[in-house]
N, C-alpha and C positions, 0 to 999 in steps of 0.2 A: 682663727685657728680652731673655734669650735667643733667647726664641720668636719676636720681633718682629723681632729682626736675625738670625735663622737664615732666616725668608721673606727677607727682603730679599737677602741675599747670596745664600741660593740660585736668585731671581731672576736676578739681575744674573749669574750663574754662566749657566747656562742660557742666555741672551742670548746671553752670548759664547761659549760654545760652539756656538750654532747661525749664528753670523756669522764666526766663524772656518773651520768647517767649511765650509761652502757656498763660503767666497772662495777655501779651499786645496782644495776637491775631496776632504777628509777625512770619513769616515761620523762625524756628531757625537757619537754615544754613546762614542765614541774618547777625542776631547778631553774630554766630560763627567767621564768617567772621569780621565784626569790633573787635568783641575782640582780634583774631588771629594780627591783623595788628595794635592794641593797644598793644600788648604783644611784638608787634615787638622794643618798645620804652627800653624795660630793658638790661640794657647792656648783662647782664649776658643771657638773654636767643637769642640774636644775634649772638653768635655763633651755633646754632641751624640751620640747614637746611632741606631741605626735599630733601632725595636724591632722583632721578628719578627710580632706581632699587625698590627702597622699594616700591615707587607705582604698576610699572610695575611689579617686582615679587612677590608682598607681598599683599599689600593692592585689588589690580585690581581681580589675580584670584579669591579672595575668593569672593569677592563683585560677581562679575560678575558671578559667579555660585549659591550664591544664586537668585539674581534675573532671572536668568535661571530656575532653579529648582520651582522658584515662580510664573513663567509666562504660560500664558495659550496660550497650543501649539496647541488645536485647533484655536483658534486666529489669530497664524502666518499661520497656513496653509489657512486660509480663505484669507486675506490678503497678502500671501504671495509676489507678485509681487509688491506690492507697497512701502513692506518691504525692499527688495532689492532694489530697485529706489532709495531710500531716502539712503541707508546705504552702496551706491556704488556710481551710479552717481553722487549725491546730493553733498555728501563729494568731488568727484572731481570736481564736477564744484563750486562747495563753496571753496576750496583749490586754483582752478584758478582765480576765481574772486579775493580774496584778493591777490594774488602772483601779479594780475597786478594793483590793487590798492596800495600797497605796493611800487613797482617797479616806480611807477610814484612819490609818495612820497619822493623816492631815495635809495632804497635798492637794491642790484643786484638782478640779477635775483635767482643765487642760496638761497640766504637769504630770498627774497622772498616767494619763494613754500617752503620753511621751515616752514616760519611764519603762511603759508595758511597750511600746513598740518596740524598743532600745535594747529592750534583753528577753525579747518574744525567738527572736529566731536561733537557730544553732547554727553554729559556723562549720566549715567544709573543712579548714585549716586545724581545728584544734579535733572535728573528727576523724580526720586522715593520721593523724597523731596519735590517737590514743584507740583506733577502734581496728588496727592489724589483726589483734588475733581473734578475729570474731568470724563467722562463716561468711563467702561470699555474699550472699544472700541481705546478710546483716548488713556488711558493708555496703555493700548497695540504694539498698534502701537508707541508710543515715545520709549516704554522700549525695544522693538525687534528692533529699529533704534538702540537705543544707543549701543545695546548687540555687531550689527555688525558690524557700522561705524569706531569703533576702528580698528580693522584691515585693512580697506582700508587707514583710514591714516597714520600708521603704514607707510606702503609700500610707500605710498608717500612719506611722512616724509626720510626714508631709501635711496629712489631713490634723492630726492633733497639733500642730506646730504652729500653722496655720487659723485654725480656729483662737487659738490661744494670741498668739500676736496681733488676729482680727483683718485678717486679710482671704479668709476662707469662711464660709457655710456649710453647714451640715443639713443636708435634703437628701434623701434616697435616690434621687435619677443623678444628684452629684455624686456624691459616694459613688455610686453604678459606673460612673462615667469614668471616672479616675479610675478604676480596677480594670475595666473596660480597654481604654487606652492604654495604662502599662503592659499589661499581659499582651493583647495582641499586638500594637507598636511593639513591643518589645521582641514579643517573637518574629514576626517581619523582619525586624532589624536585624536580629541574628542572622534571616535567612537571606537577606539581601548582600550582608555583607559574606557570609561565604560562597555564596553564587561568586560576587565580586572576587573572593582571595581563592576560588580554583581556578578563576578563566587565567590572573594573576600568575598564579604560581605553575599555569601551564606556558605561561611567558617566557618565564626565567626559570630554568631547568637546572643550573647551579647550585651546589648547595648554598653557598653562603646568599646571594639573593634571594633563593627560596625561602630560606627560613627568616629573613629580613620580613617576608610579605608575612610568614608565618607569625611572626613578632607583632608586626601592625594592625593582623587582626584581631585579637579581643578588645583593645585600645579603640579601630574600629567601629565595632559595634556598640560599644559602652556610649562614644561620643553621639553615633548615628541616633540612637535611643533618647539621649537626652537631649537630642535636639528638638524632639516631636513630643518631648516629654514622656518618653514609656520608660518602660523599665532598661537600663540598663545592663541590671542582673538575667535577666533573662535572653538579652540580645546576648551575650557574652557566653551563656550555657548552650545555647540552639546553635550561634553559627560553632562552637566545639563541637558540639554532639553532629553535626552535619560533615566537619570537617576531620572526624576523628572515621568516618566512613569514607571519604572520598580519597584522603590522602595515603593510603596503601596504593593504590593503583595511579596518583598523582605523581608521586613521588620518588625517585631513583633510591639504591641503600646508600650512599654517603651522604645523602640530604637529611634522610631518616636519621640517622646512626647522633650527626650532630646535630638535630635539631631537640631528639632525645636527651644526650648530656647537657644541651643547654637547660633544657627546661629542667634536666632534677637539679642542676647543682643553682639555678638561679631561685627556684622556687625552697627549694631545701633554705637557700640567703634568707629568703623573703622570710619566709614561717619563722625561722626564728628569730631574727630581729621583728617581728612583730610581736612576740611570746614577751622578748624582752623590753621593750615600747610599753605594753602594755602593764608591766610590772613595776616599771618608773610613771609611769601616769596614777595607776594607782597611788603609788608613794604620795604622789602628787598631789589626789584628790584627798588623801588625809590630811596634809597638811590646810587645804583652806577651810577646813571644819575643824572647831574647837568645842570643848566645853559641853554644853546641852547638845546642841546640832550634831555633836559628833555621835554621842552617845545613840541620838534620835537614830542617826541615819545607818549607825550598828545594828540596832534591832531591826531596821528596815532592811537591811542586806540578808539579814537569817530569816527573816518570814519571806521575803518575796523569793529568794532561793529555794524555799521550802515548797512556794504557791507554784514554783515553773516544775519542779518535780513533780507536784500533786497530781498537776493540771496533766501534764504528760501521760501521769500514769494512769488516770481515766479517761483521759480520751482515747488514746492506745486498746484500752481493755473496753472501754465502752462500745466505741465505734465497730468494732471487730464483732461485737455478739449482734450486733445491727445489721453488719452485714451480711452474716450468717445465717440472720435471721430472712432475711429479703433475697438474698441472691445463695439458691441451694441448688446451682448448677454444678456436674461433675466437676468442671476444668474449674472451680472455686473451692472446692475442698482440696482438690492437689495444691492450689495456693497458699493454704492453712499453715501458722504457724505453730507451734507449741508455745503454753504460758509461760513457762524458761523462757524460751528465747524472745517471745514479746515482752519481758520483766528486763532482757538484758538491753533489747533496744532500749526501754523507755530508760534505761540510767546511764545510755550515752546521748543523751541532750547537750552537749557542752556549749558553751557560748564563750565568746571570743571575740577578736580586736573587732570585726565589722557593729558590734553594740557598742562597744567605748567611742569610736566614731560616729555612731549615729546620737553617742548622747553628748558629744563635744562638737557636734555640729549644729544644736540648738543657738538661736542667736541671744547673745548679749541683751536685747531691748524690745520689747513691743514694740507696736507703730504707734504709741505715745509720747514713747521716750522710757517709758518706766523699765526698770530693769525687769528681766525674765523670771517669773518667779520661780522659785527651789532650783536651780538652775546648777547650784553649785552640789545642789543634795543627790540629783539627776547622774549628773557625773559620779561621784562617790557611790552611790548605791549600785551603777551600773558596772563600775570596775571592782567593787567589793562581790558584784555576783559573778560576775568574770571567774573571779581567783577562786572563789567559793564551790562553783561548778567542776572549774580544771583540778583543784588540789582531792576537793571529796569526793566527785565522781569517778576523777584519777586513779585514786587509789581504791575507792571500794569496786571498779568495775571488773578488776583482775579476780580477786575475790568473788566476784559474784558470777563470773566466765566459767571460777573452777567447778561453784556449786552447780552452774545451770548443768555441767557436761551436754555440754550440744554435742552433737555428732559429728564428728570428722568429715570436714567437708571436702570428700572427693573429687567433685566435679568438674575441678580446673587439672588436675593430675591425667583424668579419664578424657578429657576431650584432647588436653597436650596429646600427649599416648595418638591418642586417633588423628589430630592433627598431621603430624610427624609420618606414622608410618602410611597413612593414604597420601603425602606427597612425595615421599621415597617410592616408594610403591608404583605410584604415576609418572616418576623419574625413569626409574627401570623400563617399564614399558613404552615411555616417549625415545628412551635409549635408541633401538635398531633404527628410525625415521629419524631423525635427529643423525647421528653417525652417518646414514647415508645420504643426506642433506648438505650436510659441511663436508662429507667426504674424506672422513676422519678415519686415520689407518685403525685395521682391528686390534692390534696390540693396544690402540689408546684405548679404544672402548672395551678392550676386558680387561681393562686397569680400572677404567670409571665403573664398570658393572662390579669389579668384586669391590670396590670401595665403597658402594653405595649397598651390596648385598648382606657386609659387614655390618655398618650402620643399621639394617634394616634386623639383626640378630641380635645387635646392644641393643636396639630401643626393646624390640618385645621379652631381652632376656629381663633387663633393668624395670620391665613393669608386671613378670610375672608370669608374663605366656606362657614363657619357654623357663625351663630349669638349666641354664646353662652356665654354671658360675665361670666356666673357663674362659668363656667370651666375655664377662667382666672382670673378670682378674685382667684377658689381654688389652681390655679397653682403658683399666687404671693404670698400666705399665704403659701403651703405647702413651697417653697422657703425658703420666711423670717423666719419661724422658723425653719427647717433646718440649717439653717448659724445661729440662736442665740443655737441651742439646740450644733451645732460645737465649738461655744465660749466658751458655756459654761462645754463641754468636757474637750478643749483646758487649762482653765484655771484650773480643776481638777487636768491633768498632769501636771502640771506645780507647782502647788501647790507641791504633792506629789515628785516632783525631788528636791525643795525647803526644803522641810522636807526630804529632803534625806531615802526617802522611797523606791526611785526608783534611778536607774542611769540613768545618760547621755545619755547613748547608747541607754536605751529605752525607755527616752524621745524622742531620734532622730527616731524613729520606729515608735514610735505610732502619732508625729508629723508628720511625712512624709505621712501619711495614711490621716488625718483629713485633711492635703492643699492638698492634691487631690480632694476628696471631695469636700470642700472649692471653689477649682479652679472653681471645674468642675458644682457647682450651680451657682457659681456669673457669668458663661458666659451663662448660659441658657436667651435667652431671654424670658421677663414675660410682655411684653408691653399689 
């Protein structure tokens, strides 16, 4: 019955944490996390773990392909070198600074780059969560950090694991070789298997099959990857980012529409029952430290959270006067950021469940028999830097948004705007060929042309072109009573299935038609 009341409470966990948060103005991954490490106090749900596989095979692809498929890849191609800095170097030399902070502390050396691999990267998950109100730009750049960074520590992670248990060498053509094969295996694999999921999903043109193939592929590529040994995490970013371009022209709008609700309300699941996983594992990792070890491994969670900031914060500031320094091409100064806003990236580094997994995926034993050393320190330290990062960076990053006052970032407002009315626009004029094509009576086509001439008045009243409050005053009425004349449809139907006039079935019919509808007024903006 565990399993059954582990959903349930974590349900009901979840809930409250995202109605707590929204009513106090707290980011909910906050609270999820105290409740998660409150939940850790009931005996019965202490048998409860969060295996590393579930993350690694389960939870990671699907997250990481949607925010791949989400992410804007013009962005990383502007960008791109900086992207790579931060989601290769960054992690290894964030990986060796803690390995020698650590090491002085008193852990070997192999335990060490364990521990730096383990909470060298920043997670996608806890930056999608806490870095909203930051400029696209910002966003961007964290979310294509976190997409990659996993993979290089991966390979760290593997390599120090390895030396340490005595089943690995450390040689520079080895090293070479390993970095070598994740990254390009891994990119191949992304690219093989979205080749694979468009010929696919040009198959099955359905929705609900479509998005079945759409399902199978991060899973996929994760597997294809770890077949050949590459990265995983990489196979799982490339075929999204491949298939986040293909699938507008792939894909019909009702395959769209649901493949969209699946992935926020599945992935929305996912985040927070990881937030909360991560909060009872914690719990968890205090309780097998006692005494000395506990106290050790306290001060070990505040300096090495201290060394991941540090390290952030000059490489960020360092690397950038380097580049500055070497590459003084025009289109490299329009890339330039301001010290604000590179001060506000470097304090959303947050790290998250893919580190608690890569430090409870250390094994149990050498290849002696001997148990793994600091093994139980490993885990504690990496889930005290978890909470450490989410709670303080949490909450000083809002703070530090208001001091940087970055500038209002237009640039999704201004391209909508241009979107919008260059396809109304292109509408109109496809209109007269079109109508005489289908052979469409002209009273339909000057119902469609003043419909869409309308439309084409709100968009440019609503951004400013035009000063025409009357055309949105008509556009907030035609609105509001739409949604009351849909109410009051809605509750005709409903009457009538009540007096059993109608069935079920075609209540679910003529329902399904009125929340589209529904949907599709209440997101119109009418400001």
């Amino acid at each position: 019955m565990l399993g059954l009341e582990l959903i349930v409470v974590l349900g009901l966990a979840l809930l409250l944490g995202e109605r707590i948060g929204h009513r106090l103005g707290i980011a909910p991954p906050l609270l999820l996390l105290v409740i998660g490490a409150l939940l850790g106090f009931i005996p019965a749900l202490r048998e409860a773990h969060l295996p590393p596989e579930a993350v690694l095979l389960l939870f990671l692809p699907a997250l990481l392909y949607w925010e791949s498929i989400t992410t804007s890849l013009r962005q990383i191609r502007r960008d791109l070198r900086g992207i790579v800095l931060t989601g290769t170097v960054l992690v290894i030399v964030t990986a060796g600074a803690v390995a020698v902070v650590a090491h002085v502390l008193g852990l070997g050396w192999g335990p060490a780059w364990v521990l730096g691999a383990a909470v060298a990267p920043t997670d996608a998950t806890a930056v999608g969560a806490f870095a909203k109100s930051l400029p696209r730009r910002n966003v961007t750049l964290l979310r294509a950090e976190s997409l990659i960074n996993d993979g290089t520590a991966l390979v760290v992670y593997g390599l120090a694991v390895g030396i340490t248990v005595g089943g690995e060498h450390l040689t520079v053509p080895h090293v070479t070789w390993l970095f070598l094969v994740s990254y390009v295996g891994g990119i191949a694999a992304g690219v093989i298997t979205a080749w694979l999921g468009i010929h696919v999903r040009r198959l099955f043109t359905e929705p609900l099959p479509s998005n079945v193939a759409a399902v199978i592929t991060p899973f996929a590529a994760f597997l294809l990857a770890e077949l050949i040994h590459a990265s995983g995490v990489l196979a799982v970013v490339t075929a999204g980012l491949i298939m986040s371009q293909a699938s507008p022209r792939l894909t019909a709008a009702a395959t769209r529409r649901q493949g969209e609700e699946f992935w926020a309300l599945s992935t929305f699941i996912l985040n927070g029952v990881l937030f909360l996983l991560v909060g009872m594992e914690t719990q968890s990792a205090v309780r097998g430290l006692q005494g000395t070890d506990l106290t050790y491994a306290l001060i070990a969670v505040g300096v090495v959270s201290a060394v991941l900031v540090a390290a952030r914060f000059v490489f960020l500031f360092s690397v950038v006067q380097l580049i500055r320094l070497l590459d003084r091409r025009p289109q490299q100064r329009l890339r330039r950021m301001n010290h604000r806003a590179r001060l506000v990236s470097a304090l959303s580094g947050f790290r998250g469940a893919v580190s608690l997994a890569v430090a409870l995926s250390v094994p149990m034993t050498l290849d002696s028999g001997a148990p793994f050393p600091d093994r139980d320190t490993i885990v504690f330290v990496t889930s005290g830097v978890i909470v450490t990062t989410l709670v303080v960076q949490g909450l000083l990053l809002p703070v530090v948004v208001r001091w940087a006052r970055l500038p209002k970032d237009t640039a999704v407002r201004e391209e909508l705007f241009l979107a919008e009315t260059t396809a109304t626009e292109e509408a109109l004029k496809a209109l007269p060929q079109l109508t005489e094509e289908l052979g469409v009576a002209p009273a339909v086509a000057d119902r469609m042309r003043e419909e869409y001439e309308v439309h084409l008045q709100v968009l440019r009243a609503r951004d400013g072109e035009t000063d025409d409050e009357d055309v949105l005053r008509h556009e907030r009425h035609f609105t509001a009573l739409r949604l009351e004349l849909l109410a009051t449809k809605r509750e005709a139907v409903l009457r009538l299935r009540d007096e059993r006039e109608i069935d079920d079935t075609v209540l679910l019919q003529v329902q399904r038609r009125l929340d589209m509808e529904e949907v599709r007024l209440s997101r119109r903006p009418v400001e």
